[in-house]
N, C-alpha and C positions, 0 to 999 in steps of 0.2 A: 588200649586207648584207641578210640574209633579215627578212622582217617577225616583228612579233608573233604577226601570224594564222598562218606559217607555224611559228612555235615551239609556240603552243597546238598546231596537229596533230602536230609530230612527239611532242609529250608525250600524246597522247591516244593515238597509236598504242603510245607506250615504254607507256602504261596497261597497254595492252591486253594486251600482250606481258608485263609484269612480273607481272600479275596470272595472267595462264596458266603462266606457270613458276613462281609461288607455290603452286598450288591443286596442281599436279601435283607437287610435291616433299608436299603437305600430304595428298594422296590414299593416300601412299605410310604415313603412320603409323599404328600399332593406333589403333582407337577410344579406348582409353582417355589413350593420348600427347595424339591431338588436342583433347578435350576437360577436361585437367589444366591445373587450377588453376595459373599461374606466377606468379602474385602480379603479372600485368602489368594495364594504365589497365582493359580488359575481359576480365581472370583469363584465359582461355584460347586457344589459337589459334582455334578456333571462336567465343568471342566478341567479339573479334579482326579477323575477318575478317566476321563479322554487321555490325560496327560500319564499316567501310571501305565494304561494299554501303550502308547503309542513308544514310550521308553522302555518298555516289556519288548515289547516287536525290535524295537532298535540293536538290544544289547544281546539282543537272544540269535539273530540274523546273525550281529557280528561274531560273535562266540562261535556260531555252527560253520564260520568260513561262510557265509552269505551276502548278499547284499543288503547294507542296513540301508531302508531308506532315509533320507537325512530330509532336513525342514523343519519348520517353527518348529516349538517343543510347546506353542499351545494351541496348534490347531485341532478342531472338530474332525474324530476321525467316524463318531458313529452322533444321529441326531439325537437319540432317546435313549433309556436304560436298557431295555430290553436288548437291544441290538448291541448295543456296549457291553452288557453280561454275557450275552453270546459268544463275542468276539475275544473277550479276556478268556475266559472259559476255556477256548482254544490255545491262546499266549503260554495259558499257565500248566497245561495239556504239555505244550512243546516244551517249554521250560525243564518241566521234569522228564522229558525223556531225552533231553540230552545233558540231563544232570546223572540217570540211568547210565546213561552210554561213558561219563567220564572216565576216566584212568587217571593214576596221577600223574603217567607221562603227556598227559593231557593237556592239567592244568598248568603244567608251562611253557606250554604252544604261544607265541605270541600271536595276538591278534589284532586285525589293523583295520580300520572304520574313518568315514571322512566324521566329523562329528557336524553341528548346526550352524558354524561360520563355514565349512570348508574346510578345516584343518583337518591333513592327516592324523590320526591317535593311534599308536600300538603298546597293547598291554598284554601282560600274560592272563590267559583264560581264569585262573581264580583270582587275580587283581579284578577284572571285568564282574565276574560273577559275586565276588564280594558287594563291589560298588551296586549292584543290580541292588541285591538285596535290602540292603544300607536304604539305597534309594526308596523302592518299594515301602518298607517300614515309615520312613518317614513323609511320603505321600498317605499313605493308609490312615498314620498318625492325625493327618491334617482333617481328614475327610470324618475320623472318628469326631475329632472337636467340633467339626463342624454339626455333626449329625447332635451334638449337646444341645445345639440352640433349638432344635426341632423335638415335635413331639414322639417322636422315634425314639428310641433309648437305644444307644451305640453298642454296637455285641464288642462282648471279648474278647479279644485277638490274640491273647498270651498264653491260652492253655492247649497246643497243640505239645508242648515236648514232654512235660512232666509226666509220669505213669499216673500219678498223685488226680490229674487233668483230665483222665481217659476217661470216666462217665462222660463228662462235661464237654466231650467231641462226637462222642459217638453217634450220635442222630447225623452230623453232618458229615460223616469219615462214610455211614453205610451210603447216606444220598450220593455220597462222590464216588461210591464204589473205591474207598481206600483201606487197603488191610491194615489192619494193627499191628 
């Protein structure tokens, strides 16, 4: 039976992977697509996808013993895609290398963050890294529906674990430079 530490990294890699087949169906829409208002939790896919970076950065600091930056959770942290893909690109980079570096005596280090009132939060590193995940998925989720209403057709985010799956990643596992 594969550990925890080994399911955080396979999730840190499906990150990494789900988020590069996001950015790149998201590259493909007119400016004005990407940044329309769809009445979703952060109005547009750009705000969207600002909000998944900037909660990536947060949780991933506090896990490493860092400073998370705290503040709104829908501020503009990059103004256009490009620079946003760049910057995730990195998040999802660190994400997996200190999903790499876990132990399990790891994953029950408490760890402790001011969160976006101000409150103290301390949780054990896989409670945190769970939530991360959790999170991400359901931002991704939001951003794929959105990408429905546009002439974009939304890639598929679910075939990174299956072997069943593995044709269906491999152009973007070589672009990432990720072994099988």
């Amino acid at each position: 039976m594969p550990s925890l530490v080994e399911h955080f990294r396979a999730m840190a890699f499906n990150n990494l992977w789900s988020n590069h087949r996001l950015h790149k169906a998201c590259a493909q829409l007119p400016t004005q697509d990407y940044f329309r208002d769809r009445g979703a939790f952060f109005r547009s896919i750009h705000g969207t996808l600002n909000h998944i970076l900037l909660v990536d950065r947060y949780y991933v600091a506090a896990v490493a013993s860092e400073h998370a930056e705290s503040g709104r959770l829908d501020r503009e942290l990059y103004l256009d895609l490009p620079s946003l893909t760049a910057a995730q690109a990195v998040a999802d980079r660190q994400l997996v290398s200190l999903c790499e570096a876990l132990t399990p005596e790891r994953l029950e280090v408490v760890t402790r963050w001011t969160d976006s009132n101000g409150d103290t939060c301390q949780d054990p590193v896989h409670v945190v890294l769970a939530h991360l995940f959790v999170h991400q998925i359901h931002h991704r989720g939001q951003v794929h529906n959105m990408l429905s209403g546009t002439r974009v057709r939304p890639p598929q985010l679910d075939e990174y674990l299956l072997s069943h799956d593995a044709p269906l990643r491999e152009a973007d596992l070589r672009e990432l430079r990720i072994a099988q």
